[in-house]
N, CA, C and O atoms as a DFTB+ gen file, in Angstrom:
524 C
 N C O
     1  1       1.981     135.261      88.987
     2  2       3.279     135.384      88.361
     3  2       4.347     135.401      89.460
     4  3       4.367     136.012      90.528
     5  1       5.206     134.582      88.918
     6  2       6.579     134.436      89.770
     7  2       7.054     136.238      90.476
     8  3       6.861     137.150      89.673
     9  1       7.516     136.563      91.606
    10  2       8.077     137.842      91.695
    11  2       9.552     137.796      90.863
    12  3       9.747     138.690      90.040
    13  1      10.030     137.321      90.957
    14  2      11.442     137.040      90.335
    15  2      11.449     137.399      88.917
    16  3      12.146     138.247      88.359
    17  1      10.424     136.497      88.344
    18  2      10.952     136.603      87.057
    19  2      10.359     138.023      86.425
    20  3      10.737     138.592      85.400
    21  1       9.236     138.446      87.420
    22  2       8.429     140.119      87.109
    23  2       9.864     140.961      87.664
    24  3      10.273     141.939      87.038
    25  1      10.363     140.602      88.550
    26  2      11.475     141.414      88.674
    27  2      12.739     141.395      87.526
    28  3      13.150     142.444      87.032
    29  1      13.132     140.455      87.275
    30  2      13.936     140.550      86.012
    31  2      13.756     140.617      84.792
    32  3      14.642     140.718      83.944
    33  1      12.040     140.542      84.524
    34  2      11.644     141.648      83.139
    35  2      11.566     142.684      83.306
    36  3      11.894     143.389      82.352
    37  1      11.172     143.270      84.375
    38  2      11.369     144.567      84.295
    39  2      12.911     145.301      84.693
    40  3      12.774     146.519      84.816
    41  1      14.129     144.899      84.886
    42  2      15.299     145.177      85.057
    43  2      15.896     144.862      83.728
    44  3      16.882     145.521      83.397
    45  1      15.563     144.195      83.138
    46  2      15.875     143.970      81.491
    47  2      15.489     145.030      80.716
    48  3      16.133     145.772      79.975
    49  1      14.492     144.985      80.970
    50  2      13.093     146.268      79.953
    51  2      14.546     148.183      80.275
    52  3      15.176     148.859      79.461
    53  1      14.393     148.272      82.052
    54  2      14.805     149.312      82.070
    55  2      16.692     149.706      81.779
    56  3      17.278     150.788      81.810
    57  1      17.190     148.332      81.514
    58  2      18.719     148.565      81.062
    59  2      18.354     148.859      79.633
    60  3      18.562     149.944      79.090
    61  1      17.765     147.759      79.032
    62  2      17.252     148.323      77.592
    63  2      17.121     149.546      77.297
    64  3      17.574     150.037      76.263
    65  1      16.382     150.275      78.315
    66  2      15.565     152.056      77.749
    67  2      17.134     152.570      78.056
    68  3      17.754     153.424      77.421
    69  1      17.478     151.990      78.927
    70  2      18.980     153.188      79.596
    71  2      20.016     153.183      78.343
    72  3      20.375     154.215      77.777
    73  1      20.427     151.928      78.005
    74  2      21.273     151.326      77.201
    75  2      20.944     152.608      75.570
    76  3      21.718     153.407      75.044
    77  1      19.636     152.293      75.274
    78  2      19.273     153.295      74.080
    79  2      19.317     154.566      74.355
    80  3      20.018     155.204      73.568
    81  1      18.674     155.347      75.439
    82  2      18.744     156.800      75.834
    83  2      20.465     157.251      75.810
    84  3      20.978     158.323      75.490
    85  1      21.092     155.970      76.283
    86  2      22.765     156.423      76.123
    87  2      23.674     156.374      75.361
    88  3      24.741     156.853      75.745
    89  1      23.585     155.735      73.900
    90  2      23.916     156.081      72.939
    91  2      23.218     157.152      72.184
    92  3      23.997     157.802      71.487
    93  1      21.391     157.700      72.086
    94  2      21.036     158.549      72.055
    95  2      21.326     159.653      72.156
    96  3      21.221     160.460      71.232
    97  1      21.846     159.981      73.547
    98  2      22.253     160.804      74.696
    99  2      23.868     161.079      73.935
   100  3      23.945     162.209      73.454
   101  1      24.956     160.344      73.789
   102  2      25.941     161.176      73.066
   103  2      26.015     161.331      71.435
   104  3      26.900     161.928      70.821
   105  1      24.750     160.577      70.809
   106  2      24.801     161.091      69.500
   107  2      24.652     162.565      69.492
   108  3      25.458     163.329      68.961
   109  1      23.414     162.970      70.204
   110  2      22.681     163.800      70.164
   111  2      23.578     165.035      70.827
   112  3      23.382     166.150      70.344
   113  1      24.686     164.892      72.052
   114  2      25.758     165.805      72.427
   115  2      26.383     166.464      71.457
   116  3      26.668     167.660      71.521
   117  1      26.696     165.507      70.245
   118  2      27.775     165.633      69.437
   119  2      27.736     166.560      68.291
   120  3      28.579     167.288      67.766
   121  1      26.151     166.233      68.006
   122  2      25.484     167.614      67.520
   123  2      24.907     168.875      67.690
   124  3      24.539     169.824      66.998
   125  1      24.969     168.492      69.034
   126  2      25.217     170.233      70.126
   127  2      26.480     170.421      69.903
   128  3      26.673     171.514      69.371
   129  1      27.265     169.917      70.055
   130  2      28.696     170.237      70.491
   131  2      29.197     170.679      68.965
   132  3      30.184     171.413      69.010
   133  1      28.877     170.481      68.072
   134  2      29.107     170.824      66.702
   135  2      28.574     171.915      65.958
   136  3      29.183     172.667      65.197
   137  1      27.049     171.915      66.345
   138  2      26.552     173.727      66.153
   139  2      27.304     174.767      67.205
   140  3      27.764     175.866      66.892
   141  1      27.323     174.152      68.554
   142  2      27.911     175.572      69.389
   143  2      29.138     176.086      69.305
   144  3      29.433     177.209      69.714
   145  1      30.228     174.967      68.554
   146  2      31.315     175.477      68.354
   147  2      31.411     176.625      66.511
   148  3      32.045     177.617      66.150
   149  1      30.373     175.686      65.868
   150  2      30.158     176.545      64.779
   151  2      29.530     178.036      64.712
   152  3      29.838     178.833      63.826
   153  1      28.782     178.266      65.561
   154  2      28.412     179.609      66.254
   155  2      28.852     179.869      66.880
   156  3      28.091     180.651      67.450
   157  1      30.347     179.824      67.762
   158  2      30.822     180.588      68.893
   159  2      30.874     181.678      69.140
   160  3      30.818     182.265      70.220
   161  1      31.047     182.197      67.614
   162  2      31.438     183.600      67.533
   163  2      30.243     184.154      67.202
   164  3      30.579     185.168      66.590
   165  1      28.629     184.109      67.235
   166  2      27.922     184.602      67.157
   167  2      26.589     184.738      67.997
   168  3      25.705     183.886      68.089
   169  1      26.624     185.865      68.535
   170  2      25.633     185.827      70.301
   171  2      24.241     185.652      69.871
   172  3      23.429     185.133      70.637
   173  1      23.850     186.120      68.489
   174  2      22.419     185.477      68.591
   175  2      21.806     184.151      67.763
   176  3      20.699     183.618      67.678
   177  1      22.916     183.955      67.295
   178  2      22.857     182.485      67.189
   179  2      22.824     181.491      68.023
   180  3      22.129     180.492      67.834
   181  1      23.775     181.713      69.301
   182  2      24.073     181.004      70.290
   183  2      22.816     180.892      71.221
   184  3      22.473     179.882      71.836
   185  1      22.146     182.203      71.210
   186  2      20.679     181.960      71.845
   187  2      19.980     181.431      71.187
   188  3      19.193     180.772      71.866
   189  1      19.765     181.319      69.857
   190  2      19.029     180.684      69.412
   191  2      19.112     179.030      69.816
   192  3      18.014     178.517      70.034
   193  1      20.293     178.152      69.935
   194  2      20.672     177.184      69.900
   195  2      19.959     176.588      71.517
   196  3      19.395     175.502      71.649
   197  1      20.145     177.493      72.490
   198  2      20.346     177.819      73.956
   199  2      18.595     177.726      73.915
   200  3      18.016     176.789      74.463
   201  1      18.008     178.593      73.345
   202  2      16.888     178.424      73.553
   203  2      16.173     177.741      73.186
   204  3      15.172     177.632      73.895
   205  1      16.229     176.817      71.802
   206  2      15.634     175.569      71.996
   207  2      16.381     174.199      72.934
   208  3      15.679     173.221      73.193
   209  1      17.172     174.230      73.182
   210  2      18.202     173.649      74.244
   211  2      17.044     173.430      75.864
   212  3      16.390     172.569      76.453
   213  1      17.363     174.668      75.934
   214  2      16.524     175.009      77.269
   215  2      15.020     174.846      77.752
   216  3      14.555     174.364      78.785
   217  1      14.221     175.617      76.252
   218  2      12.827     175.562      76.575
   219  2      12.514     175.221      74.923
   220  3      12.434     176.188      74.165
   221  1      12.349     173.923      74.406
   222  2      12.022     173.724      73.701
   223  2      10.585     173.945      73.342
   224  3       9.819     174.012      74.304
   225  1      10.011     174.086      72.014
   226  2       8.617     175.134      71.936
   227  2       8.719     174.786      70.266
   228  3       9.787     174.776      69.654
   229  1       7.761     174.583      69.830
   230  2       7.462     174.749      68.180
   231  2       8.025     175.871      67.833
   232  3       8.309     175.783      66.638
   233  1       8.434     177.214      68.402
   234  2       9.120     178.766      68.237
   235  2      10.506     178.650      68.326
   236  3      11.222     179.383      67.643
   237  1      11.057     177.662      69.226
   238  2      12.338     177.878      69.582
   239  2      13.044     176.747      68.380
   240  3      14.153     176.980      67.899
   241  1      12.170     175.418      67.960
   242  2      12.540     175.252      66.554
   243  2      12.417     175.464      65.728
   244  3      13.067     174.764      64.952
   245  1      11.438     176.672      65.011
   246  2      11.866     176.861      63.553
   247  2      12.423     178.165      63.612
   248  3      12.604     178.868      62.618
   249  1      12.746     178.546      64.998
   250  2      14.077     179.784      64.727
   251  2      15.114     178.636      64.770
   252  3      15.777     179.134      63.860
   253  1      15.673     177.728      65.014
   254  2      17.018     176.598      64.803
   255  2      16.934     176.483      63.479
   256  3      17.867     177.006      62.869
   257  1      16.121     175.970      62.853
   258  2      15.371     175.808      61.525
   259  2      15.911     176.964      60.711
   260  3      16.940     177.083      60.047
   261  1      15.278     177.476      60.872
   262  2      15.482     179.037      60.024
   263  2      17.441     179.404      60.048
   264  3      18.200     179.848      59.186
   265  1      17.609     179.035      61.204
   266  2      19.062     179.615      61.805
   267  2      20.042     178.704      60.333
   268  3      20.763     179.091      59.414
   269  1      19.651     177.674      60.707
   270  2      20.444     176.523      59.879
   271  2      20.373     176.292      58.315
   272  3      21.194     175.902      57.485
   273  1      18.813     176.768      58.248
   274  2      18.805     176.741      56.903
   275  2      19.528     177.468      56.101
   276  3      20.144     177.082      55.107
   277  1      19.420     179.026      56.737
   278  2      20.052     180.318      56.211
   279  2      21.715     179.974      55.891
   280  3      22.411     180.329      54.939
   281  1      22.119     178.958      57.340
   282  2      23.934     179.084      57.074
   283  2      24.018     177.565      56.117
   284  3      25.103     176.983      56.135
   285  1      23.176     177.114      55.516
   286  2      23.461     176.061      54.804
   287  2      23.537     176.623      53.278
   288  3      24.383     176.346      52.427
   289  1      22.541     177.393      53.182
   290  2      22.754     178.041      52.149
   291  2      23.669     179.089      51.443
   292  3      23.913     179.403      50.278
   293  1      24.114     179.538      52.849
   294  2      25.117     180.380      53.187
   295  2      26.565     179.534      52.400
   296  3      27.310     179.771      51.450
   297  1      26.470     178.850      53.051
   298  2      27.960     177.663      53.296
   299  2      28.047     176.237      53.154
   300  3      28.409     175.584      54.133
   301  1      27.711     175.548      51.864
   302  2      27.218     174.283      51.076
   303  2      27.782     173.147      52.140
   304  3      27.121     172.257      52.675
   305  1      29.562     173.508      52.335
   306  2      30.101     172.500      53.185
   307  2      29.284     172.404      54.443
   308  3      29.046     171.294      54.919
   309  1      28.919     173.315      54.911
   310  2      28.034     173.397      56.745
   311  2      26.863     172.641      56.175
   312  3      26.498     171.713      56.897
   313  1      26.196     172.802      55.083
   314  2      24.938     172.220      54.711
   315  2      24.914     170.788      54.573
   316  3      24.028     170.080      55.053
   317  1      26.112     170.280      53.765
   318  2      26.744     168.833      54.068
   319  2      27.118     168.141      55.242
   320  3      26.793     166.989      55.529
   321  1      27.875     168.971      55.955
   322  2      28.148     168.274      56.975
   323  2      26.957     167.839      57.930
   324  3      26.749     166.771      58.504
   325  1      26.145     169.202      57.901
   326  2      25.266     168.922      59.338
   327  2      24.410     167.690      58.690
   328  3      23.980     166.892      59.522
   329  1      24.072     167.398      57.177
   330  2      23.496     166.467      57.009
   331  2      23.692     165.450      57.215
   332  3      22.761     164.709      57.529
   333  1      25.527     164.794      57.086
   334  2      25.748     164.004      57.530
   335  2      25.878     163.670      58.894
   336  3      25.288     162.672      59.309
   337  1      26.708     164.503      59.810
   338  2      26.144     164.562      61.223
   339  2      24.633     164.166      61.953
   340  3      24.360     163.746      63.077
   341  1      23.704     164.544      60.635
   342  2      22.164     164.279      61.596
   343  2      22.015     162.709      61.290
   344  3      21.399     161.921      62.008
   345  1      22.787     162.346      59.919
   346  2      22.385     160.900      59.584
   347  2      23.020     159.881      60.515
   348  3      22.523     158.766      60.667
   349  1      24.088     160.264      61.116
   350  2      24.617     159.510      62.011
   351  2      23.909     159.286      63.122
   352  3      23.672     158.192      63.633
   353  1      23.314     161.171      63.767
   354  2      22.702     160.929      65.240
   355  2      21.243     160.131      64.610
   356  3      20.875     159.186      65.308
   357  1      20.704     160.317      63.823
   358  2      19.539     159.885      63.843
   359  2      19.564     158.569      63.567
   360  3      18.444     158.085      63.734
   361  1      20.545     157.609      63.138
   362  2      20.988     156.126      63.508
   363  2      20.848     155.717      64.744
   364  3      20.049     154.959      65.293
   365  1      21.925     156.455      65.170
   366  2      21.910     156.413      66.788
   367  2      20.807     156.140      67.612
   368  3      20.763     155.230      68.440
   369  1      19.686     157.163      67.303
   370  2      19.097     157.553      67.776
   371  2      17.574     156.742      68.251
   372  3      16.870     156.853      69.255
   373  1      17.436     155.628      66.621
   374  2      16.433     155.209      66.164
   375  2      17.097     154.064      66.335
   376  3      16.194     153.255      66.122
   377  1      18.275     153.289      66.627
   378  2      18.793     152.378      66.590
   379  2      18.664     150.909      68.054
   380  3      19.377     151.129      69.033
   381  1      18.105     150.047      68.076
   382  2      17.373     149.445      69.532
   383  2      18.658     149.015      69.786
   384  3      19.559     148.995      68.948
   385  1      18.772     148.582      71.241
   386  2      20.089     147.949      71.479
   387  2      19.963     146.611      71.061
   388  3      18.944     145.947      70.869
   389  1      21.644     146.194      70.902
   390  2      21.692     145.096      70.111
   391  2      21.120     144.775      68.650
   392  3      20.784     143.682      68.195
   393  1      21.104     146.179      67.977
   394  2      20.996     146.513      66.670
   395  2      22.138     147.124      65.920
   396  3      23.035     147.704      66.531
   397  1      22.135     147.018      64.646
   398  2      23.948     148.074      64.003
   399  2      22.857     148.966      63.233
   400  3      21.921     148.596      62.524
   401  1      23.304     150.359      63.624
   402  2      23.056     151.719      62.539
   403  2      24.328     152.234      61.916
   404  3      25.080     153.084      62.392
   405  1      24.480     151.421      60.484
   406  2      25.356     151.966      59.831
   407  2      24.741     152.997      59.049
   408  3      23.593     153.166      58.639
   409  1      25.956     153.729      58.936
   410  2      25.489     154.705      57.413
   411  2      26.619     154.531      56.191
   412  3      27.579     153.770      56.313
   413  1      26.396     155.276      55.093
   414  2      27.466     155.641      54.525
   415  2      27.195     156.609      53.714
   416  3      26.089     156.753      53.191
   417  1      28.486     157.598      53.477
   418  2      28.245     158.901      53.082
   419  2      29.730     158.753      51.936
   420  3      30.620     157.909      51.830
   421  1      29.371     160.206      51.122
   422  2      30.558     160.114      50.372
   423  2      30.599     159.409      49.165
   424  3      29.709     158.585      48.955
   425  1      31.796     159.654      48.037
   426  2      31.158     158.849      47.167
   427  2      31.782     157.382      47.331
   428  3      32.763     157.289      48.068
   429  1      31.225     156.064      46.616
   430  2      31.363     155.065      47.285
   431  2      31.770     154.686      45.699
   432  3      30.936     154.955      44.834
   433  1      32.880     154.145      45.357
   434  2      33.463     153.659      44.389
   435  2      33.147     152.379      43.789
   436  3      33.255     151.967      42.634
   437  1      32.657     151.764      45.043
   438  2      32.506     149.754      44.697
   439  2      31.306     149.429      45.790
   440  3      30.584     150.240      46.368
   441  1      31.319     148.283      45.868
   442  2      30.593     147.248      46.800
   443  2      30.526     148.200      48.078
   444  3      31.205     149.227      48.077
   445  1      29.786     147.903      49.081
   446  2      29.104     148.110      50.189
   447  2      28.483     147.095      51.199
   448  3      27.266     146.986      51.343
   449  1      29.024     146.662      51.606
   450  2      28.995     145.422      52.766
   451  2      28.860     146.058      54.016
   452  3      29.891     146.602      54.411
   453  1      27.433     146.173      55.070
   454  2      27.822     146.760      56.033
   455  2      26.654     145.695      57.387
   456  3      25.699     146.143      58.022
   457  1      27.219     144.273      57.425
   458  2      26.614     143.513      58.028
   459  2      26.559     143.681      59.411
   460  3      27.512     144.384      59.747
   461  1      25.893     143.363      60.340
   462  2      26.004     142.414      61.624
   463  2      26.748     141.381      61.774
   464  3      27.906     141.445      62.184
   465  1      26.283     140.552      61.525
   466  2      26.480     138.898      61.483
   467  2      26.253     138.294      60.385
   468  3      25.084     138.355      60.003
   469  1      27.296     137.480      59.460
   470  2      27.356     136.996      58.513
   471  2      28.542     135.747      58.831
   472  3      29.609     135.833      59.439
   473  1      27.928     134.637      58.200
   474  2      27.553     133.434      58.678
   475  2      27.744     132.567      57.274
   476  3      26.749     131.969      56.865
   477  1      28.963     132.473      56.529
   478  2      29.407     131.794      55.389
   479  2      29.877     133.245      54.718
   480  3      30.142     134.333      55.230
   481  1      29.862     132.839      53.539
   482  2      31.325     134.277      52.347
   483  2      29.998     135.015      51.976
   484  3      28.817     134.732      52.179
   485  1      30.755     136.295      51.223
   486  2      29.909     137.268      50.633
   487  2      31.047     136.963      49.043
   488  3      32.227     136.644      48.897
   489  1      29.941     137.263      48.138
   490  2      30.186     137.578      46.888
   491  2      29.635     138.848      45.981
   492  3      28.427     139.072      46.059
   493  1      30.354     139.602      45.218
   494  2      29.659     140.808      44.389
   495  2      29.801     140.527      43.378
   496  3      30.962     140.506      42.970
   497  1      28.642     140.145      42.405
   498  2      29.271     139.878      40.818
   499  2      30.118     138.209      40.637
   500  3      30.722     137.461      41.406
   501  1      29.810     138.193      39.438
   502  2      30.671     137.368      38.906
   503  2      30.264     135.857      38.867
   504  3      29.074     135.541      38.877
   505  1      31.309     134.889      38.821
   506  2      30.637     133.007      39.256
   507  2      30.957     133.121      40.417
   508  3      32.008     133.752      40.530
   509  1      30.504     132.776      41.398
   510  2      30.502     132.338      42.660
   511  2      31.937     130.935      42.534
   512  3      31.937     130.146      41.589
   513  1      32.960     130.892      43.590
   514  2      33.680     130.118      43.731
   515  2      33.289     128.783      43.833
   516  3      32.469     128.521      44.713
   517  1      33.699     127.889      43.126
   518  2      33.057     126.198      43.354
   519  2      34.275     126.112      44.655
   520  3      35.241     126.842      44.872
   521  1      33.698     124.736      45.485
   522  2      33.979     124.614      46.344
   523  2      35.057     123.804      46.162
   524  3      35.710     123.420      47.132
């Protein structure tokens, strides 16, 4: 095998992993950054968050688990939001580069169009326009 071209599959391969770990990487901030401000005001919550953060462990998530469940139930809107928040990071998250992770949340009144690349008209319903 050519060195060259083993060298530029594998420089492809590793922008690829980087490229995904880094949209990953601030989905996944955003939902730190969204529980810790929602617990600020509470010190053992904040460890809780901190400690699966730090030393993640099957223990240190289903005390997060437990933590979240309790304030969802607690507080319907926190229970909504974080759901939608996870649906986003977990787009993100699961999403390859040079892929679209849309979502949509909320109620949706009409049509829903949420393409890539589209390549002639879209129609919803009805006769299609003669040309």
């Amino acid at each position: 095998m050519d060195p060259l071209t083993l060298t530029v599959a594998t420089t492809l391969v590793a922008w690829t992993t980087t490229e995904l770990a880094q949209g990953g990487r601030l989905a996944v901030s955003t939902l730190i950054d969204f529980l810790q401000d929602r617990f600020r005001r509470e010190p053992e919550a904040r460890d809780i968050i901190e400690g699966v953060l730090h030393e993640p462990s099957p223990e240190t998530a289903r005390r997060l688990a437990e933590l979240l469940d309790r304030e969802a139930q607690r507080d319907p809107a926190f229970g909504a939001e974080l759901r939608a928040r996870w649906e986003r990071t977990d787009a993100a998250v699961t999403a390859g580069p040079g892929r679209v992770a849309n979502s949509v949340s909320g109620d949706v009144g009409g049509p829903v169009v949420q393409p890539r690349d589209i390549h002639g008209g879209i129609s919803f319903g009805g006769d299609l326009p003669r040309p």
